[in-house]
C-alpha positions in Angstrom: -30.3 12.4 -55.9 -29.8 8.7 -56.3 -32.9 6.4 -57.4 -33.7 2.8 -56.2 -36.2 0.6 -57.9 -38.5 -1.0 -55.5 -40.5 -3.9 -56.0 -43.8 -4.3 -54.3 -46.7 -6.3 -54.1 -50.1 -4.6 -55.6 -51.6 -4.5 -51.7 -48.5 -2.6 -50.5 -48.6 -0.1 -53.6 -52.2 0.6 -52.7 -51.4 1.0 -49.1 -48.7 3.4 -49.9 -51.1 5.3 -52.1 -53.9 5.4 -50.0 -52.2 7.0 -46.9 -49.9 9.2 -49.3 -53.2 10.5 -50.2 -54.9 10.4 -46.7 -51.7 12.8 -45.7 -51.8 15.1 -48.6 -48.6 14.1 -50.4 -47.5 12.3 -53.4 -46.7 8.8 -52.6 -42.5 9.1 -53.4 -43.0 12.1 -50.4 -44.9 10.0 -48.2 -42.3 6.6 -48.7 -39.1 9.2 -48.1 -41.2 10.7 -44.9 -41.5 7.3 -43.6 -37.6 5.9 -44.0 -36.0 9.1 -43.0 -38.7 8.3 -39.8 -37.3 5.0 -39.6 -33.8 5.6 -40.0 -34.0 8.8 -38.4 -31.2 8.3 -35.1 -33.8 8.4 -32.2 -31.9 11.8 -29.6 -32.4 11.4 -25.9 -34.5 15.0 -26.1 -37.6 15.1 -26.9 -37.7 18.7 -27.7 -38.3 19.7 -31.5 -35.1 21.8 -33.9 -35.7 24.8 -35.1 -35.6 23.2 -38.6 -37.7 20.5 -37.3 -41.0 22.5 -36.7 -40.0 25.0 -39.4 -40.5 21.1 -41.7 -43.7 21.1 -39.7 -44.8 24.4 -40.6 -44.5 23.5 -44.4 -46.1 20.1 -44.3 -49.4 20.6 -46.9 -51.4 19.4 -49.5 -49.7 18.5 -53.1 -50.3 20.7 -55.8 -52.2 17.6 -57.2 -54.3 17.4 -54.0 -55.3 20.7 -54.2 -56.7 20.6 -57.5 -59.1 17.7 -56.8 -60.0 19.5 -53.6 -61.4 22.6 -54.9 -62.5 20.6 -57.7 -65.1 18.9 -55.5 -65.6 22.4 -53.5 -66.7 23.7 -56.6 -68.9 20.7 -57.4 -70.2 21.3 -54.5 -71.1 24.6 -55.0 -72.9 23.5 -57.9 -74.4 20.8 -56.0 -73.6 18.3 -58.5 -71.4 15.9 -55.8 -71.9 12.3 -55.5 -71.9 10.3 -52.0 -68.7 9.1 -52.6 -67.5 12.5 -53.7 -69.2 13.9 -50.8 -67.0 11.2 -48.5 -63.7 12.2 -50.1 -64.1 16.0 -49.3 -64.7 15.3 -45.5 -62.0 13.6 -45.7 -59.6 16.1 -47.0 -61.1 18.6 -45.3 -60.5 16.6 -42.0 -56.9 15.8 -43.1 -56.2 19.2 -44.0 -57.3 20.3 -40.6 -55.4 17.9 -38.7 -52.2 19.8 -40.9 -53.2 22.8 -39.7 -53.2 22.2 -36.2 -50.2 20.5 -36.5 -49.2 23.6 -38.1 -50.3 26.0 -35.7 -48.8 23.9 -32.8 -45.5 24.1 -34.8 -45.8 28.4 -35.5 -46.3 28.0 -31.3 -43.9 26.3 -30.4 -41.5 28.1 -33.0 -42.2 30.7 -31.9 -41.4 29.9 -28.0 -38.3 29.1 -28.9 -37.1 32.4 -30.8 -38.8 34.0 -27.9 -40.9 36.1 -30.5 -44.6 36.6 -30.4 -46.5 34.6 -32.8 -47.9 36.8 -34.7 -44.4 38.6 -35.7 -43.1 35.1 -36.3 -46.0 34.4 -38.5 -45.1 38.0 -40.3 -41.4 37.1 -40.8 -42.4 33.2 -42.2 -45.1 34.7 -44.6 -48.0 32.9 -43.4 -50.3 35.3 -41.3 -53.1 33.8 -43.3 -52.7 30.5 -42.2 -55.6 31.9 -39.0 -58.7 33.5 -39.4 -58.3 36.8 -38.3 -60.2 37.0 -35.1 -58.0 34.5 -34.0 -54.7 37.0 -34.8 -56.4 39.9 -33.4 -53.9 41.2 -30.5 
């Protein structure tokens, strides 16, 4: 992989940062997400790949992201959260849901177009866990 050097100004380094963050991804994800977006050749169909909902599917948190969630689950649990800690956790917690709808729509639409039912998709990919089981139940 080739590296480039970019120069930017403090307020666009902090604006890269904060929605890298916001989505759950390290900021060098986040600026490759948004040129291969850019340059990305926009196709006459509108209809997803196969590899482009199976991307979808594996959109998440960052390892790093993860640790300072359940870091302020567990001070939570504790009850030792401040306000602003208290504001960051809704926040991931709303991000993390908007990933897993996005997720879910992905698995359904994935799923349409293998022509498989979702949960045996959802077997094969290794992530039955990704729903609460009541909503599994067949």
């Amino acid at each position: 992989m080739t590296t480039i050097t970019l120069n930017l100004s403090p307020e666009l380094e902090h604006q890269i940062r904060t929605e890298a963050s916001r989505q759950g991804v390290e900021p060098d994800r986040y600026i490759l997400n948004a040129l291969q977006e850019r340059l990305q050749p926009r196709l006459p169909t509108t209809q997803p790949t196969e590899a482009d909902l199976l991307q979808q599917i594996n959109i998440g948190f960052s390892a790093q992201t993860w640790e300072e969630y359940h870091a302020l689950i567990a001070k939570r649990h504790a009850e030792t959260l401040t306000p602003e800690e208290h504001k960051q956790l809704i926040q991931m917690s709303s991000r993390l849901e908007q990933l897993n709808v996005a997720r879910i729509q992905a698995l359904i639409q994935l799923a349409t177009f293998r022509n498989q039912p979702l949960t045996e998709l959802m077997q094969t990919l290794g992530c039955l866990r990704v729903l609460p089981s009541m909503i599994i139940s067949s």
